[in-house]
C-alpha positions, -999 to +999 in steps of 0.1 A: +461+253+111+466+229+087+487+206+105+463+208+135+435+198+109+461+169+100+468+157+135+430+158+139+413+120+145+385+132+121+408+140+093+423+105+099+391+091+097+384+105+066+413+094+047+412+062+059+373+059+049+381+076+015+409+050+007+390+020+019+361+033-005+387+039-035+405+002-031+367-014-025+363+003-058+397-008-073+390-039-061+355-042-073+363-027-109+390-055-106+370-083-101+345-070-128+376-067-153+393-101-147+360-116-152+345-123-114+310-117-127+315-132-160+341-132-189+342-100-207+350-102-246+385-106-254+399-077-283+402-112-301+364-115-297+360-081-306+377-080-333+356-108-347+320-094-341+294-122-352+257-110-345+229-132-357+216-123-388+184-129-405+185-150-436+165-134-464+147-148-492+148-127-520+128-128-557+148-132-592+152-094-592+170-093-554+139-075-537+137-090-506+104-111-499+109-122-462+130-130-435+139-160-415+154-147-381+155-149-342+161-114-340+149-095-373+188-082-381+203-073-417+236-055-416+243-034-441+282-011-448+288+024-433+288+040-469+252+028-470+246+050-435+233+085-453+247+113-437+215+127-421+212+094-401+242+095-386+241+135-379+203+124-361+222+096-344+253+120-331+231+149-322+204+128-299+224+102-285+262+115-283+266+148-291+304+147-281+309+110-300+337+121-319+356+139-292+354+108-264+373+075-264+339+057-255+333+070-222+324+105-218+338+120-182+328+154-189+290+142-197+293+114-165+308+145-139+279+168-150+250+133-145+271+133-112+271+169-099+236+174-115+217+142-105+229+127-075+241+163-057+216+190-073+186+158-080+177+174-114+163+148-133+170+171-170+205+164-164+203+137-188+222+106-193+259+099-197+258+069-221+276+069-253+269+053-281+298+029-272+284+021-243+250+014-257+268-008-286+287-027-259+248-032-242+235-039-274+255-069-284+261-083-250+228-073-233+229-066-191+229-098-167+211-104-130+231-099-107+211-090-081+214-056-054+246-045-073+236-054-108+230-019-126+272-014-111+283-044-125+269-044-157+279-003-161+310-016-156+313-042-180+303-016-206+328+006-201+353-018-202+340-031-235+334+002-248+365+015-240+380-016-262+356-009-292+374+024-291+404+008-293+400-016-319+377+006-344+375+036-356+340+062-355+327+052-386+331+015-376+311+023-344+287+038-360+281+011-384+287-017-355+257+003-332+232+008-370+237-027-374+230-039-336+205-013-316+170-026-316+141-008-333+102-010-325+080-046-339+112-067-326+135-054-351+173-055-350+194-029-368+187+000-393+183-016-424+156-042-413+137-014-399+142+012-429+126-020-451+099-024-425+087+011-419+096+026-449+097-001-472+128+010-485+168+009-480+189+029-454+205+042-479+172+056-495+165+072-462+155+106-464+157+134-432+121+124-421+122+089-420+158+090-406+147+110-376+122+093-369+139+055-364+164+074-345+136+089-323+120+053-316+156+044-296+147+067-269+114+038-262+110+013-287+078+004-283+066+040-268+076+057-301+066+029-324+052+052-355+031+020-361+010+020-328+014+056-316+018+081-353+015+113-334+039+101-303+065+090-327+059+124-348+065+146-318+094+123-307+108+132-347+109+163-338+125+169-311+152+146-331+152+172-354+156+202-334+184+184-318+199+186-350+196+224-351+209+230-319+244+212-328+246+225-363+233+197-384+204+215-399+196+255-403+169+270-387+151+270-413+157+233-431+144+222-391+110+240-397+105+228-431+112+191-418+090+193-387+060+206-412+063+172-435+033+143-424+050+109-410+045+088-439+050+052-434+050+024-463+048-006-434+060-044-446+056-066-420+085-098-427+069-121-401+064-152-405+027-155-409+022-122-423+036-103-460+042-111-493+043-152-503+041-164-471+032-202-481+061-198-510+084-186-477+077-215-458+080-243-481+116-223-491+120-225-456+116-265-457+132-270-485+167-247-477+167-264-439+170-296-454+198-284-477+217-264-452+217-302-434+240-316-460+267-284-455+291-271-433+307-236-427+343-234-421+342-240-392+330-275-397+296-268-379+262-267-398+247-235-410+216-222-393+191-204-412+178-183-384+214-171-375+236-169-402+224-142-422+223-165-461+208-149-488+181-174-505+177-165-542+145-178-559+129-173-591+099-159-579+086-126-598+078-098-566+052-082-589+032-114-603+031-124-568+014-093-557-007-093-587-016-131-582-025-122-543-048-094-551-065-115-577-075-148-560-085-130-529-107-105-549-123-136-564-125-158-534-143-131-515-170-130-542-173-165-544-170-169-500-204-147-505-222-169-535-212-198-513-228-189-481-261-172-500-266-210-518-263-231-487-284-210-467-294-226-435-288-255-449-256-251-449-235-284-435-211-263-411-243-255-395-263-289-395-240-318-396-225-324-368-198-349-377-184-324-399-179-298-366-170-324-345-145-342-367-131-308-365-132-301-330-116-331-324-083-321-345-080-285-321-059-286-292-086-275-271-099-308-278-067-324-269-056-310-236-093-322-225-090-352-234-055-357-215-069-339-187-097-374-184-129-350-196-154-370-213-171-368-246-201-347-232-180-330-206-155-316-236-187-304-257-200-291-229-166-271-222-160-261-258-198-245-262-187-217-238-182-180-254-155-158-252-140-133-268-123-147-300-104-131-332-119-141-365-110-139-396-130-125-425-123-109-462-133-071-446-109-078-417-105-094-386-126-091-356-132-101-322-165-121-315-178-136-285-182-173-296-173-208-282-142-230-299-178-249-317-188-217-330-149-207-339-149-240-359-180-240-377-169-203-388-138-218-404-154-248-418-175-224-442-148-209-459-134-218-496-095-220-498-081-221-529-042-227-546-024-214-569+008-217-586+024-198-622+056-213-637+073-210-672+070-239-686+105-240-707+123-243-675+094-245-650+105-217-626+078-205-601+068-169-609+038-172-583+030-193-557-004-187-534-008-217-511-045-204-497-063-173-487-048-167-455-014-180-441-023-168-404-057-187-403-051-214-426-016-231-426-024-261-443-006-252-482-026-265-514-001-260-539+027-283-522+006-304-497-032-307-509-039-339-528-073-333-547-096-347-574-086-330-609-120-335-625-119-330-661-085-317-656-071-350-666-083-355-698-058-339-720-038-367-708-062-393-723-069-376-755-029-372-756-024-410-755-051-413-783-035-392-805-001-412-793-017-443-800-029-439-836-065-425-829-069-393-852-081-360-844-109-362-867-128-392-857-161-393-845-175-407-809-210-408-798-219-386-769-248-412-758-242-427-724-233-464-717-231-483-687-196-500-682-193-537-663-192-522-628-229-508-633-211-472-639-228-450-662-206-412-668-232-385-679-226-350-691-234-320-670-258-297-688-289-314-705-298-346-692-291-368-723-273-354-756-286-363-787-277-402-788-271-405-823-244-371-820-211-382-830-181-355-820-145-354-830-118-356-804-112-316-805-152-304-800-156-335-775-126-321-754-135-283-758-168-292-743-159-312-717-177-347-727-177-372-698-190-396-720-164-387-750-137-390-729-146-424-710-149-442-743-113-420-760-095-437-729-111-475-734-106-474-774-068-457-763-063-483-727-062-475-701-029-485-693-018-468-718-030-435-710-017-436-671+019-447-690+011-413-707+004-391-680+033-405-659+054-402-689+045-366-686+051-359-648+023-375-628+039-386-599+012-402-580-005-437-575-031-432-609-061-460-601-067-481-636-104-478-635-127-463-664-134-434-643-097-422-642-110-403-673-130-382-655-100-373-630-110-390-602-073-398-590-063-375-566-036-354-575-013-323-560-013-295-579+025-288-577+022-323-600-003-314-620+016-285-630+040-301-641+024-326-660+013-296-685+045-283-691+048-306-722+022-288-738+044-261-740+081-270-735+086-293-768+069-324-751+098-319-723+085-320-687+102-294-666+099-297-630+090-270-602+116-247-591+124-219-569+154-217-555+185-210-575+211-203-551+223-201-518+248-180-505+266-174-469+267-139-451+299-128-473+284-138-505+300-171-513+274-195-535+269-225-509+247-240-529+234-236-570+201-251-590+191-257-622+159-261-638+157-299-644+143-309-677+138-342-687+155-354-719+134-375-732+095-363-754+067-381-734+046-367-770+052-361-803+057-323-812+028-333-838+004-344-810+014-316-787+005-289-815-029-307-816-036-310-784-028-271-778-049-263-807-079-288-789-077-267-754-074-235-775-107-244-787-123-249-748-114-212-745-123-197-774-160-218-779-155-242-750-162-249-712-133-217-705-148-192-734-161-169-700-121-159-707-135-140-739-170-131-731-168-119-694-130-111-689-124-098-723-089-112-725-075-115-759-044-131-749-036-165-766-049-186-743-051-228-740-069-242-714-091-269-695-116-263-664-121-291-643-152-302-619-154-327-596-183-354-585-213-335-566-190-298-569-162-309-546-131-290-565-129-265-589-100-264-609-088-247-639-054-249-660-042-219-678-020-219-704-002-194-724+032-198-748+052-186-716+032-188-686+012-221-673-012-214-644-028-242-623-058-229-601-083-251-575-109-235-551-127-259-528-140-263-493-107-276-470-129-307-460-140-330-484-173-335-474-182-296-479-191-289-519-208-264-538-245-261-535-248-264-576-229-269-600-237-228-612-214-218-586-189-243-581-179-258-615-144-251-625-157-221-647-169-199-624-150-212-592-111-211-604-108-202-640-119-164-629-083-166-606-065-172-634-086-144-655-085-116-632-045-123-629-038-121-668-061-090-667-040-071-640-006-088-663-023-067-694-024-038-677+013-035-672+039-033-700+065-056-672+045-083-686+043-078-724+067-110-725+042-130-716+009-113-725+019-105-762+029-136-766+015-158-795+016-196-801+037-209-830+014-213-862+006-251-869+019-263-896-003-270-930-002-310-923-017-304-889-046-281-901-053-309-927-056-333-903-080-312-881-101-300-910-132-319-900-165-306-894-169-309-851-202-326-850-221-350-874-255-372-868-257-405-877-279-411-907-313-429-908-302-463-913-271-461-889-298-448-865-322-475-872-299-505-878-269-493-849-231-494-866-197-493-853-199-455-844-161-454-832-171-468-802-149-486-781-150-524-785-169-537-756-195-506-764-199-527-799-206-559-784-232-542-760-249-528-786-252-561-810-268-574-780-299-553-790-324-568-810-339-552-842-372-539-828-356-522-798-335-507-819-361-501-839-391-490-817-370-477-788-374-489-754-359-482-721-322-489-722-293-481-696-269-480-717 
């Protein structure tokens, strides 16, 4: 029977078809080995496993503020793997892992038999997770009718010599570090910091379970999007674990009972902590990276190469300084709007909107596209549905690109930036309210009027040039040769025969005080002194320079204080202090730079921190005492620009100096009064609300506690004046030198006796 069945032309037809199909499969595996489709990784290759990494930037205590990546990827060791994610991993994924070389024939036969011959579609998959390692570091090509084949293939023959070259527990770690987890994130311990806000390591059951659960569907299971999808995925994680032995019964129930907690940090670009302090560390450590090499000879790449950016930026100030300029701008955003009203110029000039819409890209592409002026208004007027933000949230309004731009044109922005001021390392850095909305960075980029900001630096070269805290200038206005006359805000005209010492005149803010301080001083002299002390800039030599009408960057202006504090030493902004590659090796150190020369006597800079103590505790600032309640030595100096363009205020305490502006991003947009937008009640409440939130936690008592060195005896006798004296009845009938500046004297000699006498209109 059996030789009949032999000799039979159907049996011959059989095994001829059967050995055809085996050598078209020999032949095809062949051509997939020896690289017909496409080179396949050498066990060289393999053995040298380079994934892009994201580059993280980190603050002075190592907690990781952001990430600069392609793919959102941060490998981490197998000890740091807890043992509940790996049981999770084994028990849902590959339950026979560590019985398989990387292919699992008894799990393929039963996919087979199951599948393809019975069509049940709960016979599950036979991938391992060395096949999904080998997919997840190679990815699958096109290649067209016979793709899924070819690229199966490839797998096993990769996994196959994964499981050759490592061992489990390299696997393991090689598929933690590689398999791709909901919100475009690559590997286990970039998604344990986004979901969980916390290391792998630091992992517990829950959380574990349910980051293995999303690699099922990544975006299906995302507990971010869908909670109660990704719960119920959880558990059946979890009750895979019971089934192979990982958890009892009863530890399985417990689990499934717990809420899905998540503690989301997004490390996007445009969103979480810092983002304008990430970018310009993103700027700065490109440029850097430019001037090294690896060993390879080839340039480093931050989005790649997984470097580790260390800066001196403190993670909890940062937070604190977030919370406390947006809490503040969103108060002020509201005052703001209420005072313009309907008169408000994003809603009635329309050379403001259109200078804007002519900056947007919508604007652009029409004009490349041969649209004329009327024809592009006409385009841009049409509504559709738009996201917009605001302080309660963002929303979706149906507006035209016009609208969209007058909506942005109302808002303040603001900048801030805290440094020590021994070695001028940047504890916080807030570039504006919003990075997503509003790129543009005012600490680093923003040149702005400094107002009254400046004129420490003129009453600083006084004192350097020989003029003594105790003398007296009159507060009454005077017209200088270019037909300028400076006024005081508040009352229209002080007393004119009120003669202040340098200390009350700069505690109060006197424009007219401080005009005639920098003509007695020079004003060459006082732009030598605030150079000297770290103005960078172009400083106009006018009269009104005293007022701070130079535009200035605040990263500068910073700086320029330091002296105050540091010894008469400016130190100079920064943030990074290292670089290092993937494996730890320093690339790349910083120090704080510190010049070695005084730019003021430590006399002069006692005084002049005793003078700005003064504007806080009875001056311009003294809201610090009587709203905020802060009893924290304090120095300091508001700032207000012509018609309530820019608030600013300056900040300074023994071991902190913080520099704060609020304004409107165009120019032409001020305050309605000068209530609202002086430098008071637009910036210096920033800096107030952050040093109360600093009291409030012991991390801080460094700098909160701190206390100003006492001044010496000499320097209260020189100060010991009284702050205010009138000129007597024959000085006030007769005129006199008054400590005015020279040309003032001359102007006033002009005078004759009986308008001095019997009064009479008078610009000066």
């Amino acid at each position: 029977m059996i030789n009949k069945i032999k000799k039979s032309p159907k049996f011959k037809w059989a095994i001829i078809i059967l050995i055809s199909l085996f050598s078209i499969f020999v032949l095809f595996f062949a051509s997939v080995y020896f690289g017909a489709w496409g080179e396949l990784p050498s066990s060289t290759e393999l053995r040298e496993l380079k994934q892009n990494r994201a580059t993280e930037v980190l603050a002075k205590n190592g907690k990781l503020i952001g990430k600069f990546y392609i793919f959102d990827r941060q490998p981490i060791s197998y000890k740091e793997l807890p043992p509940h994610l790996i049981n999770a991993l084994v028990a849902t994924e590959d339950a026979r892992f560590f019985e398989h070389d990387g292919i699992d024939k008894r799990s393929l036969l039963r996919v087979l038999f199951k599948s393809i011959l019975l069509q049940d579609e709960s016979a599950g998959g036979g991938s391992t997770i060395s096949l999904q390692l080998a997919k997840n570091i190679y990815g699958r090509k096109d290649y067209g009718t016979l793709g899924i084949i070819v690229n199966k293939f490839q797998e096993g023959i990769i996994a196959k010599r994964l499981e050759d070259i490592y061992s489990k527990e390299e696997i393991i770690r090689l598929y933690f570090n590689t398999v791709p987890f909901s919100d475009n994130t690559f590997g286990i311990e970039s998604a344990a910091m986004k979901f969980f806000g916390k290391h792998t390591s630091e992992l517990n059951l829950e959380e574990a379970a349910v980051l293995v659960g999303t690699l099922k569907a990544s975006h299906s299971y995302n507990p971010r999007i869908f909670p109660e999808r990704s719960r119920l995925r959880r558990d059946v994680v979890l009750e895979q674990m019971g089934k192979y032995g990982y958890l009892t019964e009863s530890e399985v129930k417990q689990a499934k009972q717990r809420e899905l907690v998540l503690d989301y940090k997004s490390y996007s670009h445009d969103k979480g902590l810092a983002p304008y302090f990430r970018e310009q560390v993103r700027k700065d450590v490109s440029q850097i990276l430019d001037t090294l090499k690896n060993k390879d000879g080839k340039k480093f790449n931050i989005y790649r190469d997984g470097l580790s950016v260390h800066t001196t930026l403190d993670y909890k100030m940062q937070v604190l300084a977030e919370e406390a300029l947006t809490q503040h701008l969103q108060i002020l955003q509201k005052q703001h709007e209420e005072a313009w009203g309907k008169d408000a110029p994003w809603l009635t000039n329309m050379k403001i909107v259109k200078d804007a819409l002519k900056k947007t890209s919508s604007w652009r592409n029409l004009v490349k596209e041969g649209y004329n002026e009327a024809e592009i208004m006409e385009v841009l007027n049409r509504k559709h549905p738009t996201e917009l933000f605001n302080y309660d949230g963002k929303e979706t309004k149906n507006v035209s690109v016009k609208d969209s731009v007058a909506h942005y044109l109302k808002f303040l922005n603001a900048g801030m930036l805290a440094v020590s001021p021994e070695t001028g390392a940047v504890k916080a850095w807030v570039g504006g309210i919003d990075f997503r909305y509003f790129k543009y960075d005012h600490v680093s980029q923003s040149k702005r009027q400094v107002g009254s900001t400046f004129k420490p630096f003129v009453y600083a070269a006084a004192l350097e040039n020989g003029i003594k805290p105790c003398e007296y200038f009159s507060a009454r206005e005077v017209t200088y040769a270019n037909g300028w006359t400076p006024s005081n805000s508040g009352s229209p005209q002080d007393d004119p025969h009120m003669n202040y010492n340098l200390k009350e005149a700069l505690s109060k803010s006197m424009n007219t005080i401080a005009v005639k301080v920098l003509m007695e001083t020079g004003i060459e002299n006082v732009v030598n002194q605030a150079k000297a002390m770290g103005i960078t800039s172009d400083l106009p030599e006018v009269p009104s320079i005293a007022l701070g009408t130079a535009s200035l960057n605040l990263l500068e202006l910073t700086e320029a204080y330091t002296p105050f504090v540091n010894e008469g030493k400016t130190s100079r902004a920064y943030y990074i202090t290292k670089i290092e590659d993937g494996q730890g090796n320093v690339l790349a150190e910083f120090e704080p730079e510190i010049s070695e020369n005084t730019s003021i006597s430590d006399t002069n800079r006692q005084i002049m921190i005793e003078m700005m103590k003064a504007t806080v505790n009875e001056g311009t600032a003294r809201r610090l005492r009587t709203t905020y309640g802060l009893r924290n030595d304090i120095a300091g100096k508001t700032g207000t620009t012509q018609d309530n363009k820019d608030g600013w205020f300056v900040g300074i305490t023994p071991n902190l100096l913080v520099v704060t502006w609020v304004g409107s991003d165009d120019h032409r947009i001020g305050f309605r009064n000068t209530y609202i937008g002086q430098g008071a009640n637009s910036a210096l409440p920033v800096f107030a609300r952050l040093m109360q939130k600093m009291n409030n936690d012991s991390d801080f008592n460094e700098i909160t506690q701190a206390k100003f060195a006492p001044v010496s005896s000499d320097i209260k006798e020189m100060m010991d004046c009284q702050p205010e004296k009138r000129n007597n009845f024959f000085k006030r009938l007769f005129g006199g030198k008054n400590n005015k500046p020279k040309k003032e004297e001359k102007e006033e000699e002009k005078k004759g006796f009986f308008k001095r006498l019997f009064g009479g209109k008078d610009k000066n």
